[in-house]
Every structure is written in C-alpha cells, then in structure tokens.
C-alpha positions as a printed NumPy array, in Angstrom:
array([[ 13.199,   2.681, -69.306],
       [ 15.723,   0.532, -67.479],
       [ 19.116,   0.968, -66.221],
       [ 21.773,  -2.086, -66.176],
       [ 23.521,  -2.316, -63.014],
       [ 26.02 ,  -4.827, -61.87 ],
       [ 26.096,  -7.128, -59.152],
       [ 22.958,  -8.748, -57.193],
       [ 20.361,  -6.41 , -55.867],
       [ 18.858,  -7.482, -52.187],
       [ 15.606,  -6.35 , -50.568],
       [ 15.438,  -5.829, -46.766],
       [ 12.247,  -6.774, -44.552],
       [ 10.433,  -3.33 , -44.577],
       [ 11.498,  -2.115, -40.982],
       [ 10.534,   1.068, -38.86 ],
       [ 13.284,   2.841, -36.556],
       [ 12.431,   3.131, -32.848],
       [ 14.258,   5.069, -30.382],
       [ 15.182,   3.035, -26.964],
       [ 17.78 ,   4.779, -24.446],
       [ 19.092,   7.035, -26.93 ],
       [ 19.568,   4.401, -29.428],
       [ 18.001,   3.512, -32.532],
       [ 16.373,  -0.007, -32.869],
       [ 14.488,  -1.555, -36.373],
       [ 11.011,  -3.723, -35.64 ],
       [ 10.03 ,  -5.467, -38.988],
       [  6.401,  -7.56 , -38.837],
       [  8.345,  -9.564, -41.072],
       [ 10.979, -10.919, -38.897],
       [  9.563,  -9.77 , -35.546],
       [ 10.143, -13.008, -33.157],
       [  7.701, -13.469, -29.505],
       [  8.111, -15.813, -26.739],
       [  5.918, -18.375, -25.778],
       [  4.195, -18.057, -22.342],
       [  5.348, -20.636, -20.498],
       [  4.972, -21.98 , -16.719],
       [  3.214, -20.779, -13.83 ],
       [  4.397, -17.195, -14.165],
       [  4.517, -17.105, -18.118],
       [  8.121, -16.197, -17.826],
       [ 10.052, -19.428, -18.076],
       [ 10.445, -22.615, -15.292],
       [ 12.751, -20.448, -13.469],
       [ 11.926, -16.826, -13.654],
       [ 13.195, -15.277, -10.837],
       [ 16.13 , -12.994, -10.542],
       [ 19.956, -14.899, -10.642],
       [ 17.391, -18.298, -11.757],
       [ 19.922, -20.506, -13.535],
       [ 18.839, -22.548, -16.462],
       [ 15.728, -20.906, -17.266],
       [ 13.505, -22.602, -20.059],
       [ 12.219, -19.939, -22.686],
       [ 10.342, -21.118, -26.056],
       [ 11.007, -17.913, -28.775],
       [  8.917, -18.702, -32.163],
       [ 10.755, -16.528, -35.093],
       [  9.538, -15.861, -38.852],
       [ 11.766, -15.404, -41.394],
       [ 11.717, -12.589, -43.435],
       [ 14.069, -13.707, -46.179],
       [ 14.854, -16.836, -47.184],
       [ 18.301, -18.009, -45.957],
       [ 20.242, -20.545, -48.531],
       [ 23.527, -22.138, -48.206],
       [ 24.886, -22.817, -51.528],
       [ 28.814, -21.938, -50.887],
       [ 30.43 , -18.921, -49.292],
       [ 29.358, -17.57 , -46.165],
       [ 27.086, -19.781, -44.289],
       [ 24.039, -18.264, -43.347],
       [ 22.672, -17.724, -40.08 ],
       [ 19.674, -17.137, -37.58 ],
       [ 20.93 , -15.109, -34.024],
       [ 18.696, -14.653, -31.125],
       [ 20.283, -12.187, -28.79 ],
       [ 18.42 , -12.059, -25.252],
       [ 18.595,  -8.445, -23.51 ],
       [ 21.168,  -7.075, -21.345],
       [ 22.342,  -9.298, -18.117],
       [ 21.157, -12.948, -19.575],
       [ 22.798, -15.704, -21.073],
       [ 21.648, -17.924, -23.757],
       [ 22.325, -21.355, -24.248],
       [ 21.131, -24.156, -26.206],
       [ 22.398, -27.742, -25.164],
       [ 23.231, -29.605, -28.283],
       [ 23.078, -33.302, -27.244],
       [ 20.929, -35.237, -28.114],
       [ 20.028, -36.627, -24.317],
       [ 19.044, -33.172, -23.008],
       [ 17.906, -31.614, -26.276],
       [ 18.74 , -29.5  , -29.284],
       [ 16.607, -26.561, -29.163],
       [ 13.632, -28.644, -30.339],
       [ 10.069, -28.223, -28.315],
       [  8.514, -31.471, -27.047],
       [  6.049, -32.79 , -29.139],
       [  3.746, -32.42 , -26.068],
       [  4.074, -28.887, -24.956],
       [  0.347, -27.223, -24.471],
       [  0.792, -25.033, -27.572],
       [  0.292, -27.343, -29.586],
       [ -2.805, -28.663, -28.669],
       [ -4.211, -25.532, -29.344],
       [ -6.756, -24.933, -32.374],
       [ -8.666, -21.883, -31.662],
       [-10.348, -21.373, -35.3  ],
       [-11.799, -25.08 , -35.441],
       [ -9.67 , -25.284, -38.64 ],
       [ -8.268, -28.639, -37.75 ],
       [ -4.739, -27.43 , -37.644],
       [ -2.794, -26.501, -34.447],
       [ -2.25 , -22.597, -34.241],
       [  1.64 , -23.236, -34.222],
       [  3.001, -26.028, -36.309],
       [  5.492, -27.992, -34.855],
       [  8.65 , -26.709, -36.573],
       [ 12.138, -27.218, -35.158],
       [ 15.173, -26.611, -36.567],
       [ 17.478, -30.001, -36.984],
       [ 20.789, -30.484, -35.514],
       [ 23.248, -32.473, -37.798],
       [ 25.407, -32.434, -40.145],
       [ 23.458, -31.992, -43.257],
       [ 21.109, -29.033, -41.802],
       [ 23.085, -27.393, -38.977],
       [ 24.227, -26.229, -35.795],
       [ 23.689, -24.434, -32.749],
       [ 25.927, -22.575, -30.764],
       [ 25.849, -19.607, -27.895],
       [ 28.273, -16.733, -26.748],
       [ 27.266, -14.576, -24.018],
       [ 23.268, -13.431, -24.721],
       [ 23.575, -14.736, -28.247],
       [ 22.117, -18.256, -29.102],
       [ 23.042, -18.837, -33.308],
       [ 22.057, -21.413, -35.959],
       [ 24.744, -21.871, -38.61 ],
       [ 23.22 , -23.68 , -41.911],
       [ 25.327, -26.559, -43.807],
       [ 25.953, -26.647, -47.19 ],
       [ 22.824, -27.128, -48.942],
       [ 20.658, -26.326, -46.112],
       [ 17.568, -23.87 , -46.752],
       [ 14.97 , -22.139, -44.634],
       [ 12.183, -20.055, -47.074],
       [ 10.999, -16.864, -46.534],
       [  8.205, -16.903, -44.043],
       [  8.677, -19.835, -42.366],
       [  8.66 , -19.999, -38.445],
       [ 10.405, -22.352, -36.332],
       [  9.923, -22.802, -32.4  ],
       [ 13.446, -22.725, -30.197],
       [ 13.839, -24.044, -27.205],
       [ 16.6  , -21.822, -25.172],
       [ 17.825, -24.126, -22.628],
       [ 19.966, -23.52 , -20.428],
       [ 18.994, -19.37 , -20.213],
       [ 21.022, -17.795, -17.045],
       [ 18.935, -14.863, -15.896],
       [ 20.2  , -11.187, -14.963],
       [ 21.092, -10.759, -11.227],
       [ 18.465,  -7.942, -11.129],
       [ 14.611,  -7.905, -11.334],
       [ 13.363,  -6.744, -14.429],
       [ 10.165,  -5.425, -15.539],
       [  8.606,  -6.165, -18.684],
       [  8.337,  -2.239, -18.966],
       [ 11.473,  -1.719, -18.981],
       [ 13.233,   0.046, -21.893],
       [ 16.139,  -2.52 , -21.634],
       [ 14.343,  -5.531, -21.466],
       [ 14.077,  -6.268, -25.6  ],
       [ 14.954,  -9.634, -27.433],
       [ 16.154,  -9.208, -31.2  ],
       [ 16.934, -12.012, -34.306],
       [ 19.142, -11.193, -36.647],
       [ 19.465, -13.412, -39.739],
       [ 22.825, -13.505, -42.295],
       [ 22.297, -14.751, -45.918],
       [ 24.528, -14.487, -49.004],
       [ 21.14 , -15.014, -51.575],
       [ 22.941, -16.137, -54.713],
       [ 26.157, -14.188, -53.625],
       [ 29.062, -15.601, -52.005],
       [ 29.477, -12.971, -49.727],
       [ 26.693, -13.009, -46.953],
       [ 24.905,  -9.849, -45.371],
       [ 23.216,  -8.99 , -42.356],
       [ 19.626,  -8.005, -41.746],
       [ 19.223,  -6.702, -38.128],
       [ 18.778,  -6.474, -35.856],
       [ 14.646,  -6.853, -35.474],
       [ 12.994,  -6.31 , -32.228],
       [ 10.068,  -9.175, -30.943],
       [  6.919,  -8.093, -31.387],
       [  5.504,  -4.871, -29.603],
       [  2.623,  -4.161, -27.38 ],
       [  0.21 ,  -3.701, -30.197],
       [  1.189,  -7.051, -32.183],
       [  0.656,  -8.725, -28.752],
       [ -3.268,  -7.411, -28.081],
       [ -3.606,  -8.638, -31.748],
       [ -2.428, -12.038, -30.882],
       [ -4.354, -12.06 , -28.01 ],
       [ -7.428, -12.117, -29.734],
       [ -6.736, -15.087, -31.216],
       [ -4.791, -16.671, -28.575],
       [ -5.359, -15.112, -25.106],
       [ -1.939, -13.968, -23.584],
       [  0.206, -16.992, -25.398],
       [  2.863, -14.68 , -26.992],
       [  5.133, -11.88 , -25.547],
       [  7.375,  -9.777, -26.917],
       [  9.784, -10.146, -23.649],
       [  9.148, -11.885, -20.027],
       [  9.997, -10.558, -16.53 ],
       [ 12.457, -11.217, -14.275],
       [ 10.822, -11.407, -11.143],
       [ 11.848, -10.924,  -7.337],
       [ 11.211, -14.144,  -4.805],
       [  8.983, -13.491,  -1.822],
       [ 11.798, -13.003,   1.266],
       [  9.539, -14.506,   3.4  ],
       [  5.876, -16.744,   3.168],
       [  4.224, -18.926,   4.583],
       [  0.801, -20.715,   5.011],
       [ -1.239, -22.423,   7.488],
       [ -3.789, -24.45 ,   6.892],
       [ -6.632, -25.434,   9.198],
       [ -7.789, -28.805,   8.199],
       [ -5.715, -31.91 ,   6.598],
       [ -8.64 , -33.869,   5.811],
       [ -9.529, -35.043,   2.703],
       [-12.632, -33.298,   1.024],
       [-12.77 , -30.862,   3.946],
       [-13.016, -26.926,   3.491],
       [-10.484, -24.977,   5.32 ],
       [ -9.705, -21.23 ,   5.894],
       [ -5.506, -21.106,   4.96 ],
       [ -3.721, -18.401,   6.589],
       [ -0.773, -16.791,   4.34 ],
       [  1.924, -14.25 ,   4.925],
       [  4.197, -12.789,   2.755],
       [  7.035, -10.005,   2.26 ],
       [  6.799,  -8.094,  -0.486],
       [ 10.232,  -7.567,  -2.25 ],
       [  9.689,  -4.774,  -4.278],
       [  6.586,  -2.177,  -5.103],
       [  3.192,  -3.436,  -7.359],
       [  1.552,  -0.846,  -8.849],
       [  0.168,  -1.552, -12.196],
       [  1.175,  -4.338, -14.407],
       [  0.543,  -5.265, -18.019],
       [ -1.535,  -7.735, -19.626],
       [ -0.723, -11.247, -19.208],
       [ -1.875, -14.46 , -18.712],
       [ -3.759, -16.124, -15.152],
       [ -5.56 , -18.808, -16.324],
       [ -5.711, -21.374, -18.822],
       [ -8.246, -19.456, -21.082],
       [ -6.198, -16.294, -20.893],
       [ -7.294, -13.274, -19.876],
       [ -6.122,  -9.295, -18.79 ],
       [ -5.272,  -7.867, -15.256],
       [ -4.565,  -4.41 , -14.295],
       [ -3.575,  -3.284, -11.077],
       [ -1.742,  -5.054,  -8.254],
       [ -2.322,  -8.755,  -7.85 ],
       [ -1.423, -11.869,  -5.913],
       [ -1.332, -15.269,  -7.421],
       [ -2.068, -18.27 ,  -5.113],
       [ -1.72 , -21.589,  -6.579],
       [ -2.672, -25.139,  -4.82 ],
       [ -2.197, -28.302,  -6.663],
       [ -4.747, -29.997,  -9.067],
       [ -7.698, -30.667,  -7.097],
       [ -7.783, -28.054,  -5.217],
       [-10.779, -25.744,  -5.189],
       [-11.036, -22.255,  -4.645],
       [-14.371, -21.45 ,  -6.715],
       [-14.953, -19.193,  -9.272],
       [-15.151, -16.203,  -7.219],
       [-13.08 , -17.493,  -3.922],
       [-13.171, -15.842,  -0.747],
       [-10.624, -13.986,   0.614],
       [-10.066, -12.023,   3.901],
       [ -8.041, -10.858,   6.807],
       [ -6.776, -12.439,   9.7  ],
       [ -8.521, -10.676,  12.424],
       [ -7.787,  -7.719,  14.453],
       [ -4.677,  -9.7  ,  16.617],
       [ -2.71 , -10.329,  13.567],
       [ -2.658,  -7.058,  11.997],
       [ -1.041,  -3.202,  12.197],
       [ -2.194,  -0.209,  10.936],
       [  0.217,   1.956,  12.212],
       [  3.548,   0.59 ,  10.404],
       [  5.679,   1.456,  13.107],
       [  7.92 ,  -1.892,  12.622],
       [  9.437,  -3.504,  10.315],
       [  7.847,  -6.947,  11.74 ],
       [  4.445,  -5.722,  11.09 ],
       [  1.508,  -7.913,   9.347],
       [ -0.548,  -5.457,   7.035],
       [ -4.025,  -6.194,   5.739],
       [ -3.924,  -6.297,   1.718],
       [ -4.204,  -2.655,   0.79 ],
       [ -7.475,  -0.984,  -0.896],
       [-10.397,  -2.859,  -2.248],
       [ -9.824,  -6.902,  -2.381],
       [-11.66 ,  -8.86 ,  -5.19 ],
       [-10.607, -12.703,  -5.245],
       [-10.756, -14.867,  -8.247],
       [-10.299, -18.426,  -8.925],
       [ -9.575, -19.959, -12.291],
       [ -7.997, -23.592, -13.185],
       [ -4.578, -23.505, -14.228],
       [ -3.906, -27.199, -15.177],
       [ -6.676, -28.766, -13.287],
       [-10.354, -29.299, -13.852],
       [-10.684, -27.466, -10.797],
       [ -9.83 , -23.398,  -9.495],
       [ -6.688, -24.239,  -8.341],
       [ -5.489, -20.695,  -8.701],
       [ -6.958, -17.649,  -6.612],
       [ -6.241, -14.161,  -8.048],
       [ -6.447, -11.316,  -5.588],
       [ -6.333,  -8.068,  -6.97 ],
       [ -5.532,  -4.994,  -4.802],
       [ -6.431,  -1.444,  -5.807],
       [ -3.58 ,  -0.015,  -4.056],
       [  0.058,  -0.764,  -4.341],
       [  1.753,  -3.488,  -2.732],
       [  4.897,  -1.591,  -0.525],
       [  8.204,  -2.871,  -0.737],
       [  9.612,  -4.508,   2.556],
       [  6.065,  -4.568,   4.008],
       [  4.906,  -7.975,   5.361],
       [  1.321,  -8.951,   4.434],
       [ -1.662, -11.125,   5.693],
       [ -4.568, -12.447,   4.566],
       [ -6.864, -15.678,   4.224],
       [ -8.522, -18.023,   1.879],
       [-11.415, -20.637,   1.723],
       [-10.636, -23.542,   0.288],
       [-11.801, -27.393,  -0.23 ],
       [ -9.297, -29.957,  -0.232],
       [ -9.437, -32.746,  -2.686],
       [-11.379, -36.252,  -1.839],
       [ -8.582, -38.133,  -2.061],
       [ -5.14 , -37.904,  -0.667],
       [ -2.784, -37.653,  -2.526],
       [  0.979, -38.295,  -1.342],
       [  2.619, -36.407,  -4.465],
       [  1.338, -33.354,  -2.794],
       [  2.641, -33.714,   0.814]])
C-alpha cells in the first residue's frame, strides 16, 4: 500500500524535549554541538565575569545536510546563553572563525589510529562558500549559491570576539545552555528550521571523557576574579626550593563542583579546590606540600572582616604539569566550603627552575 502525497517530505534529527525554567528545550545526539576546553581554566582566554573578547572553540555536527541550490540560503546559528555576545571577526588579519592549525586538539590521537581525534575542519569565508555574521548572542554562517555541508559532518568555530555576562555563572546553572540551529530548503525553495538543539549533556560528556579526558563541555563558567591575592616567595635563586606564602579573598562560596579538567591528562575533581599555577619549570611534585602560615598569621574566631583563615577541612595538595614537563600546577582540595568574603592563607613548597629566565619576571 502507498499513498501519493504532494510536495517534499523532510525528516527532523530525532530530538527529546527537556524542560529548563519552565520552558521546553529539544537535545538531538545528532546535532548536539560541545565546546572545546580551552586555557588555564577550560573556559576560554578570558573567563571571568564582564571578560571582553573571550576566545571559545564550539565543534558542531550536522544533522542534515544543508545545500544551497537557489531560494533561501541555508544556514548554521550558534546562539550563546543569556548575558553573552558572540562575535566572529571576519578579516582575514585577525581570523574568520577558523582554529589554528596548531591548537593542542589536534595533536591528539588517543586510539593509536593514526588520525587526530578532531579533524581539522573549518568553515571558509568567501564568496563561493560563505559568510559569517553575529547579532547579539547569535554568531550565523550563511551558505552561497552552490555551497554544501553533508549530513554528519563537524566543523570547529572559533568565536572570537565573545563578550561575557556581567554576572558569574555556574556551569550548573539552568540558564547557562548553548544551542545550533541549522536552516535548509533540501530540494525546496523555501528553507525550514531545525532547532533549536542543546550542546551535549552531562552524560554525553562522561562518555567523551573516556576517550578524551575532560576536552569537551556542553557549556563553560563564568567565573568571579579573586578581590584580593597575593604571594611571597622566600628565595629568588635559581634551582633553589622555597616555601611561597599566598593569600587570597574568596569572591563567592565553593562547595562542590563538576568534573573538569586540571591537568594535561585530564582527570575529575569533586569538592572545593584551589588551582595554583607557576610557569614552565616550576616544580611542585607529584604530591606537593601544602600548609599554613603559622599561628601569627591566622584567626579562628572570624570576628573581622580583615581576617586570614587557614584553608577549611582536610587539605590534600596535588601537582600535575599543565604545559610543562614539570608540576607546574598544585591542586588543593578542601573538604569544606570555601566562604564568600573570607580572606585565606596558606603555603607551598616549591623548586625554582635552574635557569633564570627573564620572560617570567
């Protein structure tokens, strides 16, 4: 049996409803985009809160293939959440949404297979493939005539320059979701909109991360700037171990955060933590050591607001590399929350490198 109908018939990427603030949202696996981890914080070269141009590298997979052959031109949209805007610079000086050729990501080959894990895809900016352009949290790519991208293919975006929201934001937080939406016309004239798709969820993250330790998110954070830090170091001299004093303010409450990355190799954290990072050479060790300052720099009682507290709880201290053959990075988790406004103190051992080196000073 068969019935004849008339027009075209389309098929949507299979997508399941999800309920966020009241409204209803579509994720497909098909179309669901993620953003590359990225900097010292995995959330961009400026990810703090009011940060103006921001670097963020979103990787999206198309779900249908988009083809310009008349009509409505087809389109890709990335719309960033609620308080950003997006913007990709399209000269050719300062870039076109294209990732350099020697970004970390692409070095990586974590099956042995003897391909990188994500191709080097861009889309072009010219007259004969297309265009981007930006409008409040919406970066779009506009096909020319004859341009085509297949179903299934995935292309890397640099957004550049992103304007951050004015307000920290947790990666918790209902709000904070990215969505692509992608307009085609098929063989029609007439083009129609699928979207929009949320990035990828919690779940499609811990599968990633098997593969690729804490590379791809579904969102980043906007974070809050310490008010106040400082550090004092003991010893100048090169190759010489030295106990480094630091102090810092604590904007707003840690509790517990999610997954993410601390290290080159990846790798989860739960609870409280604070990230110190020296420059290449440093060395912390693999399990640094951390303590307090001594009894005549610290309160217990809280009493004001000037107060140096000893890190809360039980201290464990960490040190991976992050872009140095050495621990560069000490991780100190906390098994109690950091309190916002409160002023904290606390040491670490470290060994400076054998040389000097004047880009550091």
């Amino acid at each position: 049996h068969y019935q004849t109908s008339t027009g075209l018939v389309s098929k949507l990427p299979d997508a399941e409803a999800v309920e966020i603030e009241g409204a209803t949202r579509l994720y497909a696996p098909d179309m669901a985009g993620r953003l590359l981890a990225s900097a010292m914080t995995d959330y961009g070269s400026r990810p703090f809160e009011g940060d103006r141009e921001n670097t963020l590298i979103a990787r999206v997979r198309l779900g249908a293939t988009l083809r310009h052959t008349g009509g409505d031109a087809p389109a890709l949209t990335i719309t960033l959440p609620e308080g950003y805007t997006c913007g990709i610079i399209v000269n050719p000086t300062n870039g076109t949404g294209v990732v350099e050729q020697d970004n970390a990501v692409f070095d990586v080959d974590s099956n042995a297979d003897g391909y990188a894990d994500a191709a080097q895809a861009s889309l072009a900016t010219d007259a004969a493939t297309g265009a981007w352009t930006s409008s409040g949290a919406t970066c779009t790519y506009t096909l020319a005539a004859g341009m085509v991208l297949f179903h299934s293919q995935a292309v890397l975006v640099k957004l550049y320059p992103v304007n951050n929201p004015t307000v920290v934001t947790l990666r918790s937080d209902p709000r904070n979701f990215w969505q692509v939406t992608v307009k085609g016309t098929g063989l029609a004239t007439a083009a129609s909109e699928m979207g929009p798709y949320l990035f990828i969820n919690e779940a499609e993250e811990a599968e990633l991360d098997a593969v690729l330790p804490g590379r791809w998110l579904g969102n980043v954070a906007v974070l809050s700037a310490f008010p106040w830090a400082s550090a004092q170091g003991s010893s100048l001299a090169a190759g010489a171990t030295q106990q480094v004093m630091i102090f810092v303010e604590v904007k707003q409450q840690a509790t517990v955060t999610r997954r993410r990355r601390f290290s080159d190799n990846g790798g989860p954290l739960q609870g409280p933590y604070i990230l110190v990072d020296a420059p290449a050479g440093y060395e912390f060790g693999s399990e640094c050591t951390s303590g307090d300052l001594g009894a005549q720099y610290h309160t217990d009682n809280g009493v004001s607001t000037l107060s140096t507290f000893r890190l809360p709880g039980t201290v464990s201290c960490e040190g991976v590399r992050f872009g140095s053959s050495t621990h560069n990075r000490a991780v100190l988790r906390t098994t109690e929350a950091l309190l916002a406004g409160a002023r904290y103190g606390f040491q670490l051992r470290v060994t400076n490198p054998a040389t000097f080196v004047t880009a550091d000073t």
